[in-house]
C-alpha positions as CSV (number, residue, x, y, z in Angstrom):
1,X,109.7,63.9,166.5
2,X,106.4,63.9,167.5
3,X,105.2,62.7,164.0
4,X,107.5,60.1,163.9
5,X,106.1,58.8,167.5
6,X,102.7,58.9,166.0
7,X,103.8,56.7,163.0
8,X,105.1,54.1,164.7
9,X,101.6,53.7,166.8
10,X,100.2,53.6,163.6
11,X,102.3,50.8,162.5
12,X,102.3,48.9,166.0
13,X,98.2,49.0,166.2
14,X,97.8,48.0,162.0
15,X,100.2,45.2,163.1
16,X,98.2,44.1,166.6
17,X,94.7,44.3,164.2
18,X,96.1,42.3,161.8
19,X,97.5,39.7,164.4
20,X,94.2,39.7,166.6
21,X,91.6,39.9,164.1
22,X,93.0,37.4,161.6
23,X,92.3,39.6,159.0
24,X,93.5,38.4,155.3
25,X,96.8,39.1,153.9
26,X,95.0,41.0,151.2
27,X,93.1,43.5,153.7
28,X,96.4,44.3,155.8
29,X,98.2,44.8,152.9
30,X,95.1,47.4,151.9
31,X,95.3,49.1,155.6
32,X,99.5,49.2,155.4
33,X,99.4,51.1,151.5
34,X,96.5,53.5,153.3
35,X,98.9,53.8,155.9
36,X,102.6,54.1,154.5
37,X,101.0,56.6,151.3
38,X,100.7,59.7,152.8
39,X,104.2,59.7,154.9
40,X,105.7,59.1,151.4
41,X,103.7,61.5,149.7
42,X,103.3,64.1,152.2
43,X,107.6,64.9,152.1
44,X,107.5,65.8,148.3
45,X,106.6,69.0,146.9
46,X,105.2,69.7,143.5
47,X,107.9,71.3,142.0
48,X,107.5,74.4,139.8
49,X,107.7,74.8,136.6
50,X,109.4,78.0,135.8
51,X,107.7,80.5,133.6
52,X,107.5,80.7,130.0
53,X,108.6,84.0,128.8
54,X,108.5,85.1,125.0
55,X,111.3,87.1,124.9
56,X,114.3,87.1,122.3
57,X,117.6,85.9,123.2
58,X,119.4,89.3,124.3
59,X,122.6,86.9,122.6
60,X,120.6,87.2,119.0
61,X,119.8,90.6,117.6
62,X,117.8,90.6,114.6
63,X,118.4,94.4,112.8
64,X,115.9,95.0,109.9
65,X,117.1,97.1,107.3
66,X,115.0,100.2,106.4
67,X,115.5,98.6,102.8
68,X,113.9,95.8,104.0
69,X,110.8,97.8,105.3
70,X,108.4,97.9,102.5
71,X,107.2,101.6,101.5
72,X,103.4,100.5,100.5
73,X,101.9,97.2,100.8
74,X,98.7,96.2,98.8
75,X,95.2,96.8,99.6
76,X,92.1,97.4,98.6
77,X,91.6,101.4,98.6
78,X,90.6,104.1,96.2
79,X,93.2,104.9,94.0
80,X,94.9,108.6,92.8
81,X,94.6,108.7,88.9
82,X,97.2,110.5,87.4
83,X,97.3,111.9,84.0
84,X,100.9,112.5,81.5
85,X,100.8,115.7,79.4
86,X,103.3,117.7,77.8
87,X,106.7,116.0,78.2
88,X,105.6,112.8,78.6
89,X,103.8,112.0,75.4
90,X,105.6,108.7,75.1
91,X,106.1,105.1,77.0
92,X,109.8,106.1,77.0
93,X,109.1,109.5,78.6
94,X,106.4,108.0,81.1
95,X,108.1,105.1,82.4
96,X,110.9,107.0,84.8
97,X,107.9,108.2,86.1
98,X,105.6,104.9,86.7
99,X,108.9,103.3,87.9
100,X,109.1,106.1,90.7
101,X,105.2,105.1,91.6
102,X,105.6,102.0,91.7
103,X,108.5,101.9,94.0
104,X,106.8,104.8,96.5
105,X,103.3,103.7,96.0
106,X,102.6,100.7,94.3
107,X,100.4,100.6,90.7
108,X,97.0,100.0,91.1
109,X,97.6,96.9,89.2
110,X,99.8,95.8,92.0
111,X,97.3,96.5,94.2
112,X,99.0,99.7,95.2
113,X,97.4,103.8,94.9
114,X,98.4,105.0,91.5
115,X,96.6,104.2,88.0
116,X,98.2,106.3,85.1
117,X,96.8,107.3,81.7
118,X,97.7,109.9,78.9
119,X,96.3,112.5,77.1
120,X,95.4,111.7,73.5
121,X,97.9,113.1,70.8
122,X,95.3,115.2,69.5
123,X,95.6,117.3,72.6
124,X,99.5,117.9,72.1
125,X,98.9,118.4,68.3
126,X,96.4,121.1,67.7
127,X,93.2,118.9,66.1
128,X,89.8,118.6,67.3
129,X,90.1,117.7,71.3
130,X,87.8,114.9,72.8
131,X,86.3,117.2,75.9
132,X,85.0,114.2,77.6
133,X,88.0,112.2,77.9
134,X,88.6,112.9,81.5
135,X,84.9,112.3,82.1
136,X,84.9,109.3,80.4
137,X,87.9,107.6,81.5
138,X,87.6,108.4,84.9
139,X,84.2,107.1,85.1
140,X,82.9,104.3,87.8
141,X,86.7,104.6,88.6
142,X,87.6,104.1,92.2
143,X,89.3,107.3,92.5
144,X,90.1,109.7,95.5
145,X,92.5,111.9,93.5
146,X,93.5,113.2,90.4
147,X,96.6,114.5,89.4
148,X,97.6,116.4,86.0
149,X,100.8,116.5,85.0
150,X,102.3,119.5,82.6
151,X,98.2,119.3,81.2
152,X,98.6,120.8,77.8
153,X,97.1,123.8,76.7
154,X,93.7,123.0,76.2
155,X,93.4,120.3,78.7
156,X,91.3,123.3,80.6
157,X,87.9,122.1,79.0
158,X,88.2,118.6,79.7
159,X,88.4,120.0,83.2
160,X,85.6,122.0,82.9
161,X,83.6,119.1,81.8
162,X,84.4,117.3,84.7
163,X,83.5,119.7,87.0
164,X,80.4,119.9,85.3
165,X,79.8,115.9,85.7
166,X,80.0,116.3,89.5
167,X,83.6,115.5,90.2
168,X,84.0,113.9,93.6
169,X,87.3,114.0,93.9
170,X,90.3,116.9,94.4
171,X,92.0,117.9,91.3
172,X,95.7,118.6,90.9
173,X,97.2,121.4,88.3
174,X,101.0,120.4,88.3
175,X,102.7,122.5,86.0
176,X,100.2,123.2,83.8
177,X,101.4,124.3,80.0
178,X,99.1,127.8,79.7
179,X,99.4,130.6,77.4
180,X,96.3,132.4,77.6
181,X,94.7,134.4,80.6
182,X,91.2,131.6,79.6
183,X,93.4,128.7,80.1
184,X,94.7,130.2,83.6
185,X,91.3,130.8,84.7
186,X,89.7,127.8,83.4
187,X,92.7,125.2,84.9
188,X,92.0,127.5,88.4
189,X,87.9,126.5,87.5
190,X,88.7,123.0,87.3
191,X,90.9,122.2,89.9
192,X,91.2,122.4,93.3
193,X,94.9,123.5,93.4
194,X,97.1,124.9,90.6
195,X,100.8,124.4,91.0
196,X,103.3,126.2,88.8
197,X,107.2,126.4,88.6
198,X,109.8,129.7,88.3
199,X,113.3,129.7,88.9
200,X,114.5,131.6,91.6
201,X,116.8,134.6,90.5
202,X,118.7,137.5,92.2
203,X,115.7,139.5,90.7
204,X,113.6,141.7,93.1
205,X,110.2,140.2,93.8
206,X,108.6,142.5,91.2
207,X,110.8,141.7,88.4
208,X,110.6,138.1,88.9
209,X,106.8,137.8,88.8
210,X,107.0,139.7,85.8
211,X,109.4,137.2,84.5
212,X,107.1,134.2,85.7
213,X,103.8,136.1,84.1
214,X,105.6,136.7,81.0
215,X,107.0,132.6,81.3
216,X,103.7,131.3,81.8
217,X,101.9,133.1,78.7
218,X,104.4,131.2,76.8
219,X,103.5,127.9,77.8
220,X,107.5,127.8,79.3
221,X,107.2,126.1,82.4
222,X,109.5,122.7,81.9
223,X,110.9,121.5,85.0
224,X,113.9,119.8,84.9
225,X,114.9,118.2,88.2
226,X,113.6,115.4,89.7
227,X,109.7,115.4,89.3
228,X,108.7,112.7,92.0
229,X,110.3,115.3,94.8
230,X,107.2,118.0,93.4
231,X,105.4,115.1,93.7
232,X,105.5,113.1,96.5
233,X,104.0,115.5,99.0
234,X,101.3,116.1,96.7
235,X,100.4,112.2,96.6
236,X,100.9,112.4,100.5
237,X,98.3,115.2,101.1
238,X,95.4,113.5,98.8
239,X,96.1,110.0,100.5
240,X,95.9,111.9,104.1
241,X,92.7,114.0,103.0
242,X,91.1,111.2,101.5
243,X,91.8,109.3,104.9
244,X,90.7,112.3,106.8
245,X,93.4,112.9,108.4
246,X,94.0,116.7,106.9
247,X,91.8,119.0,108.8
248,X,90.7,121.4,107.9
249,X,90.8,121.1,104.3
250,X,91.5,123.7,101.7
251,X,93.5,124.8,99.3
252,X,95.4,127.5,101.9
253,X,95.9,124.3,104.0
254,X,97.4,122.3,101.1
255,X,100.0,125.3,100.6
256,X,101.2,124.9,103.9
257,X,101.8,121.2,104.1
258,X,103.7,121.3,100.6
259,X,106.0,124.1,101.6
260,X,107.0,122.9,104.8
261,X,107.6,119.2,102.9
262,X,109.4,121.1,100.0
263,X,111.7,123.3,102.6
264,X,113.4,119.5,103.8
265,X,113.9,118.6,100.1
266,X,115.0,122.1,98.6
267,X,117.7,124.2,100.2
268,X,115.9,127.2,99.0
269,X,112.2,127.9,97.5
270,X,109.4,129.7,98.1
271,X,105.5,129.5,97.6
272,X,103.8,132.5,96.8
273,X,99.9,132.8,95.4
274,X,99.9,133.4,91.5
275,X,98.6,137.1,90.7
276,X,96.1,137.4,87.8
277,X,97.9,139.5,85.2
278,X,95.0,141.6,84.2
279,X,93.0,142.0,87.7
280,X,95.7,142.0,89.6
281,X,94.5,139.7,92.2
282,X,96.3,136.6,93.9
283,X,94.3,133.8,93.3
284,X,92.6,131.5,95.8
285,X,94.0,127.8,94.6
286,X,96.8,128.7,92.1
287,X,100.5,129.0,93.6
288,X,103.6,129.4,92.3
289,X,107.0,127.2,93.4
290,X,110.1,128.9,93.3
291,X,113.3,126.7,93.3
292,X,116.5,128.1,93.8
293,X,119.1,127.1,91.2
């Protein structure tokens, strides 16, 4: 009430001023908008805007299929060489293999973690070996890992020349083909973990090592189940290391993480140290996987 009183005084002395003074048109129209702008104005608030808020529709649910989910994307990091020996001499006997890397972990040529090479045929057929061929192919590689697979017989010296260079890198035995106590020791030498395969059996303990020892001085280790579930926590454990995320290190510690990975993927195995037939001693890097059948 009171502000509308004081409007109209407002009103009733522009009016007298304008009438008295003989001020302009122009300049009472000037004093009238000064006048009559604020009581229009001063009733209207500035009305707010509500907030913008990124959230999804709760109507519209978007569900991603783990197929969908890619299992390795490119990048640019050190790569995990691995190397095809006996049983995978050919293209046709590599390839289920590759396709398995390339799906888990991409080719290097992808821009994923695995490169692959072979051993030459004159490793698989008895003639004169080329000793530097690891050495040499693996040179000014950008390689965190290495990985032999079924190595044949005499693959033990290439290792040993590598070793010998300065390796930089872990080195993988996976089912190495062995028939002589040398070629155990010198695959032990020139890796940094040995894994070999038995067949579970209703045997006692003794009578299956025995079985194994006698096995592996034949060169008889073919595996015949699915070879990327032997590997897959071995790739896992070089990536990690080589990220350092495994610590500590070692080739006790690698044991461990492969037999707790291989107890979800088997429904029965073991991993025991391998026992040198003519010491008697359990080696420090060499075990034994035992699958039940």
């Amino acid at each position: 009430m009171c502000n509308k009183i004081t409007e109209k005084v407002r009103f009733a002395g522009c009016a007298h001023f304008c009438k008295s003074a003989h001020v302009g048109k122009t300049a009472c129209f000037f004093m009238f908008t000064l006048l009559v702008a604020p009581l229009v104005f001063s009733g209207c608030k500035k009305k707010e805007r509500p907030p913008i808020v990124d959230e999804p529709d709760p109507d519209i649910v978007v569900v991603r299929p783990d197929s969908m989910v890619p299992k390795w994307l490119p990048g640019d990091y050190a790569h995990i060489a691995v190397v095809f020996g006996v049983g995978y001499e050919t293209e046709e006997l590599q390839q289920p293999v590759i396709d398995y890397f390339a799906d888990e972990f991409g080719l290097a040529s992808d821009g994923g973690l695995i490169e692959t090479y072979v051993f030459p045929t004159e490793y698989f057929n008895g003639k004169r070996i080329k000793v530097s061929f690891l050495t040499e192919t693996l040179k000014n590689k950008n390689i965190c890992g290495l990985v032999l697979l079924s190595a044949p017989d005499r693959a033990y010296y290439a290792l040993m020349d590598l070793s010998e260079n300065g390796v930089s890198y872990p080195v993988w035995s996976i089912f190495p083909v062995t028939y002589t106590t040398d070629e155990v020791l010198g695959t032990e030498y020139g890796s940094f973990f040995v894994l070999d395969y038995k067949e579970l059996s209703e045997k006692t303990s003794s009578d299956a090592d025995s079985a194994l020892i006698d096995k592996m001085d034949n060169g008889e280790k073919t595996y015949e189940g699915n070879i990327g579930d032997i590997l897959t926590p071995v790739i896992h454990y070089i990536k990690k290391s080589a990220d350092g995320v495994n610590e500590p290190y070692g080739p006790g510690y690698a044991a461990e993480y492969l037999f707790r990975a291989y107890r979800d993927i088997f429904d029965d195995c073991t991993l025991s140290r391998f026992v040198e037939q003519e010491s008697g001693l359990p080696a420090l890097n060499h075990f034994v996987l035992g699958i039940g059948k």
